[in-house]
C-alpha positions in Angstrom: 70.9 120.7 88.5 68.9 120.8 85.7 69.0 124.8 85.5 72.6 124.4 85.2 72.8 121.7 82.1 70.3 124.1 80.7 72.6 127.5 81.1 75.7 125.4 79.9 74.0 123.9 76.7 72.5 127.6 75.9 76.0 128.9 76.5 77.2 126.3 74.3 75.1 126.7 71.7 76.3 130.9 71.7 79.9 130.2 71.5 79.4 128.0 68.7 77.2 130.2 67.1 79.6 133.3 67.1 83.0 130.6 66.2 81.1 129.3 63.6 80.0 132.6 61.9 83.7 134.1 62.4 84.2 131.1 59.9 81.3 131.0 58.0 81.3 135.0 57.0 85.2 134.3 56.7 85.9 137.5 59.5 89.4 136.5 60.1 90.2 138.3 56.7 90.0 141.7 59.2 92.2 140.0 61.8 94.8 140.2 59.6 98.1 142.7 59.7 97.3 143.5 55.7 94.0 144.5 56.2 95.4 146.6 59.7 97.7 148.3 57.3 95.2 149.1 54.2 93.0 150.5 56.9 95.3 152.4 59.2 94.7 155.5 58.2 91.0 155.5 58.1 90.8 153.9 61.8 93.3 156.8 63.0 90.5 159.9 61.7 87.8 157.7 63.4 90.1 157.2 66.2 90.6 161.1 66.5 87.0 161.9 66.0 85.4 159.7 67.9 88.5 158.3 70.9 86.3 156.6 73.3 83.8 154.4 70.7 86.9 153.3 69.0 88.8 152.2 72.1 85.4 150.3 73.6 84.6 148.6 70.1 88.5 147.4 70.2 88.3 146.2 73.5 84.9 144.3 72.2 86.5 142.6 69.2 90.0 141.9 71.1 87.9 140.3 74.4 85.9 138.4 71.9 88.8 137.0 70.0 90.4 136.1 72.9 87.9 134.4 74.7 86.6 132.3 72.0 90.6 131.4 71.6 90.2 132.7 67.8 93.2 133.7 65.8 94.3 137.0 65.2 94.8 138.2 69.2 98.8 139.0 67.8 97.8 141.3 65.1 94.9 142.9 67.1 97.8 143.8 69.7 99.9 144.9 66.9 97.0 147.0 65.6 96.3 149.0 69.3 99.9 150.0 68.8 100.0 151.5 65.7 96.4 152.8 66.0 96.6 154.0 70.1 100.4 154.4 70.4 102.4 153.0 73.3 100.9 154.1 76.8 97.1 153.9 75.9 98.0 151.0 73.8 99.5 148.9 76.3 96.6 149.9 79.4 93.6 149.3 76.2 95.4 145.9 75.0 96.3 144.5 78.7 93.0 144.6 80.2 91.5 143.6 77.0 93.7 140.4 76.5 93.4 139.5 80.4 89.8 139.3 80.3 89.2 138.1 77.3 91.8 134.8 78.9 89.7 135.3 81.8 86.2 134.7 80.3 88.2 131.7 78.1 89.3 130.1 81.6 85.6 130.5 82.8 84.3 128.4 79.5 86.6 125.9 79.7 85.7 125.5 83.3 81.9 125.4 82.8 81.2 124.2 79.5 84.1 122.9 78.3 85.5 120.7 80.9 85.7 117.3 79.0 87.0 118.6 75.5 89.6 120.2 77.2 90.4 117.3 79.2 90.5 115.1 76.1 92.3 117.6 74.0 94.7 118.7 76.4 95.3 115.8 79.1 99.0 115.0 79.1 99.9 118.8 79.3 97.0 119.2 82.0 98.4 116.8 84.3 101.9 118.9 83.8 100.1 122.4 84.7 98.4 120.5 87.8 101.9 119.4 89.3 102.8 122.8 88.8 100.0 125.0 90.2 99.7 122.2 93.4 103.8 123.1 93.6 104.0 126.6 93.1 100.5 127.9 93.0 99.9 131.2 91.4 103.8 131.7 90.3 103.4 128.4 87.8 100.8 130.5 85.7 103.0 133.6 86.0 105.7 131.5 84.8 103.7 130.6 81.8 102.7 134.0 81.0 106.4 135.7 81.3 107.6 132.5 79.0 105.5 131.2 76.4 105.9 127.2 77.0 102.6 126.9 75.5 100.0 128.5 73.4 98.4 131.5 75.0 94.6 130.6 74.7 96.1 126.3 75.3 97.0 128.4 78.8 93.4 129.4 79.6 91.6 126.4 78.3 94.0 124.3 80.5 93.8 126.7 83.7 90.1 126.6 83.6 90.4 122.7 84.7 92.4 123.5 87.8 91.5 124.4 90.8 93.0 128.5 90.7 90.4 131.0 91.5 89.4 133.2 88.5 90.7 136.3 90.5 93.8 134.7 90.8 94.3 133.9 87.3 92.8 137.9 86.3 95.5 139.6 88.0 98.3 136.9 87.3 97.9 136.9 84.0 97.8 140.3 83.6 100.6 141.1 85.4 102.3 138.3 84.0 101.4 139.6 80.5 102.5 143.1 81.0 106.1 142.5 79.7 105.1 140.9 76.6 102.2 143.4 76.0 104.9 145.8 76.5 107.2 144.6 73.6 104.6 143.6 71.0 102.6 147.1 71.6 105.5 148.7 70.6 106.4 146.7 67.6 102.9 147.8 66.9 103.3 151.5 67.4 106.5 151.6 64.9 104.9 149.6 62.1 101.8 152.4 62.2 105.0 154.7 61.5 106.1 153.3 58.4 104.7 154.8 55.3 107.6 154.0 52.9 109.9 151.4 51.9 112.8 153.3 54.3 110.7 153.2 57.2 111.0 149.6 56.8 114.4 149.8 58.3 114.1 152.7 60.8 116.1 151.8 64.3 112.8 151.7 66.3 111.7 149.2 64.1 114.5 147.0 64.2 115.1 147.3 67.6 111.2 146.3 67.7 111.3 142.8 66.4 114.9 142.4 67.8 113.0 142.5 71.3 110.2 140.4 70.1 112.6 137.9 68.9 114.6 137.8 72.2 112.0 138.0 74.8 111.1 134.7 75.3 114.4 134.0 75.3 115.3 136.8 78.1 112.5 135.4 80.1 113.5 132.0 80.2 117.0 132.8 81.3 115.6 135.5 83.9 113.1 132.6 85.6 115.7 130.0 85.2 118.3 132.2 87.6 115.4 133.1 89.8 114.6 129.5 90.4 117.9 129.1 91.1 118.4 131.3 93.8 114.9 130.4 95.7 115.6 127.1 94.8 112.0 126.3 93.3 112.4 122.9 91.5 111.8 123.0 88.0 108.5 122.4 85.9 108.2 119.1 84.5 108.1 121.0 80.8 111.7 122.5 81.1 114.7 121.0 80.1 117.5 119.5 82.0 120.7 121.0 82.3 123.2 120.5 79.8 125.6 117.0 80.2 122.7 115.4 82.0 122.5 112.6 79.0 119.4 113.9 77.3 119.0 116.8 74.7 116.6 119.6 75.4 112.9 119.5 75.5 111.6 121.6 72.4 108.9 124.3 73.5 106.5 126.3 71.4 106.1 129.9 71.6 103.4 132.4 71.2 102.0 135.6 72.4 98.1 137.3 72.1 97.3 140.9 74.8 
């Protein structure tokens, strides 16, 4: 028992360490699509002289980001397209994102346990009604449609009682879609080098999808429920002309 508290309060003390330095040194500046862009051109030569280093360093920072549920997981998706392109792009940024998740579902589970359950209780009582009703499909649910925060998603899941091997491959598979779209926005905004480029078709048809994804998703689930007839989540709205106006949800996506 007390090896345990021990491991936990060293573990602690690490993750606050590194969140507090990502602060302190101000590192988000590099998280950010303006810096991506001044320095796309120098991250494709490295990229083409030295492929594998560049991939594994990416992987580092992205699984890092993620699993200390820091900002900037958006852009750093955004930033494997343009620098990667589309197929190694979206293989480099899914296992990436759905480990980095992973290792943030272990923390909250170990470490973090009664912040989480402080922070988060209401919407943690929803997400156990739903995985104790539909088990793994809930999270893949919340994966396909963004209901809530993707790193509010691991710290939450880490509280239930889902086996970390459940949530790995559920969340990446779940994710895939969504890499999918925002890799690709990626890969056309590493094309533009000119104020035309700005409104190139792939482009457009780039954020057109990013705009209506969640959307698409959310209709897509809503007619598969339907048909299996899975009650709906406590979190989704009622059907229209049942006396109350729909339930407002909050939307975001990080590979």
């Amino acid at each position: 028992m007390q090896s345990k508290f021990i491991q936990k309060v060293i573990l602690l003390l690490v993750l606050s360490a590194l969140v507090g330095a990502f602060f302190l040194f101000d590192l988000g500046q590099y998280l950010s699509l303006d810096y991506i862009k001044d320095s796309q051109q120098r991250f494709q030569t490295l990229y083409a002289e030295k492929t594998a280093t560049v991939i594994a360093v990416y992987m580092l920072v992205y699984i890092l980001a993620t699993s200390l549920s820091l900002p900037g997981a958006a852009v750093l998706t955004l930033a494997g397209g343009a620098l990667f392109g589309l197929l190694v792009g979206m293989v480099v940024v899914s296992f990436a994102s759905t480990i980095g998740a992973t290792l943030a579902c272990f923390v909250s589970r170990f470490v973090l346990q009664d912040w989480v359950q402080r922070r988060f209780g209401q919407r943690l009582a929803t997400v156990n009604q739903g995985v104790e009703r539909e088990g793994s499909f809930y999270l893949f649910t919340l994966r396909l449609v963004p209901i809530f925060p993707f790193w509010m998603i691991n710290l939450v899941m880490g509280l239930t009682r889902m086996k970390l091997r459940t949530f790995f491959w559920v969340s990446q598979v779940g994710m895939l879609p969504g890499t999918l779209v925002y890799v690709n926005a990626g890969r056309e905004l590493g094309r533009i080098d000119s104020l035309g480029g700005i409104l190139s078709p792939g482009l457009i048809s780039s954020f057109v999808l990013l705009g209506i994804f969640p959307l698409a998703t959310k209709k897509i689930m809503a007619w598969y429920r339907g048909r299996k007839d899975i009650p709906k989540m406590p979190h989704e709205a009622p059907e229209e002309g049942a006396g109350m106006q729909p339930e407002r949800t909050h939307g975001e996506k990080d590979v």
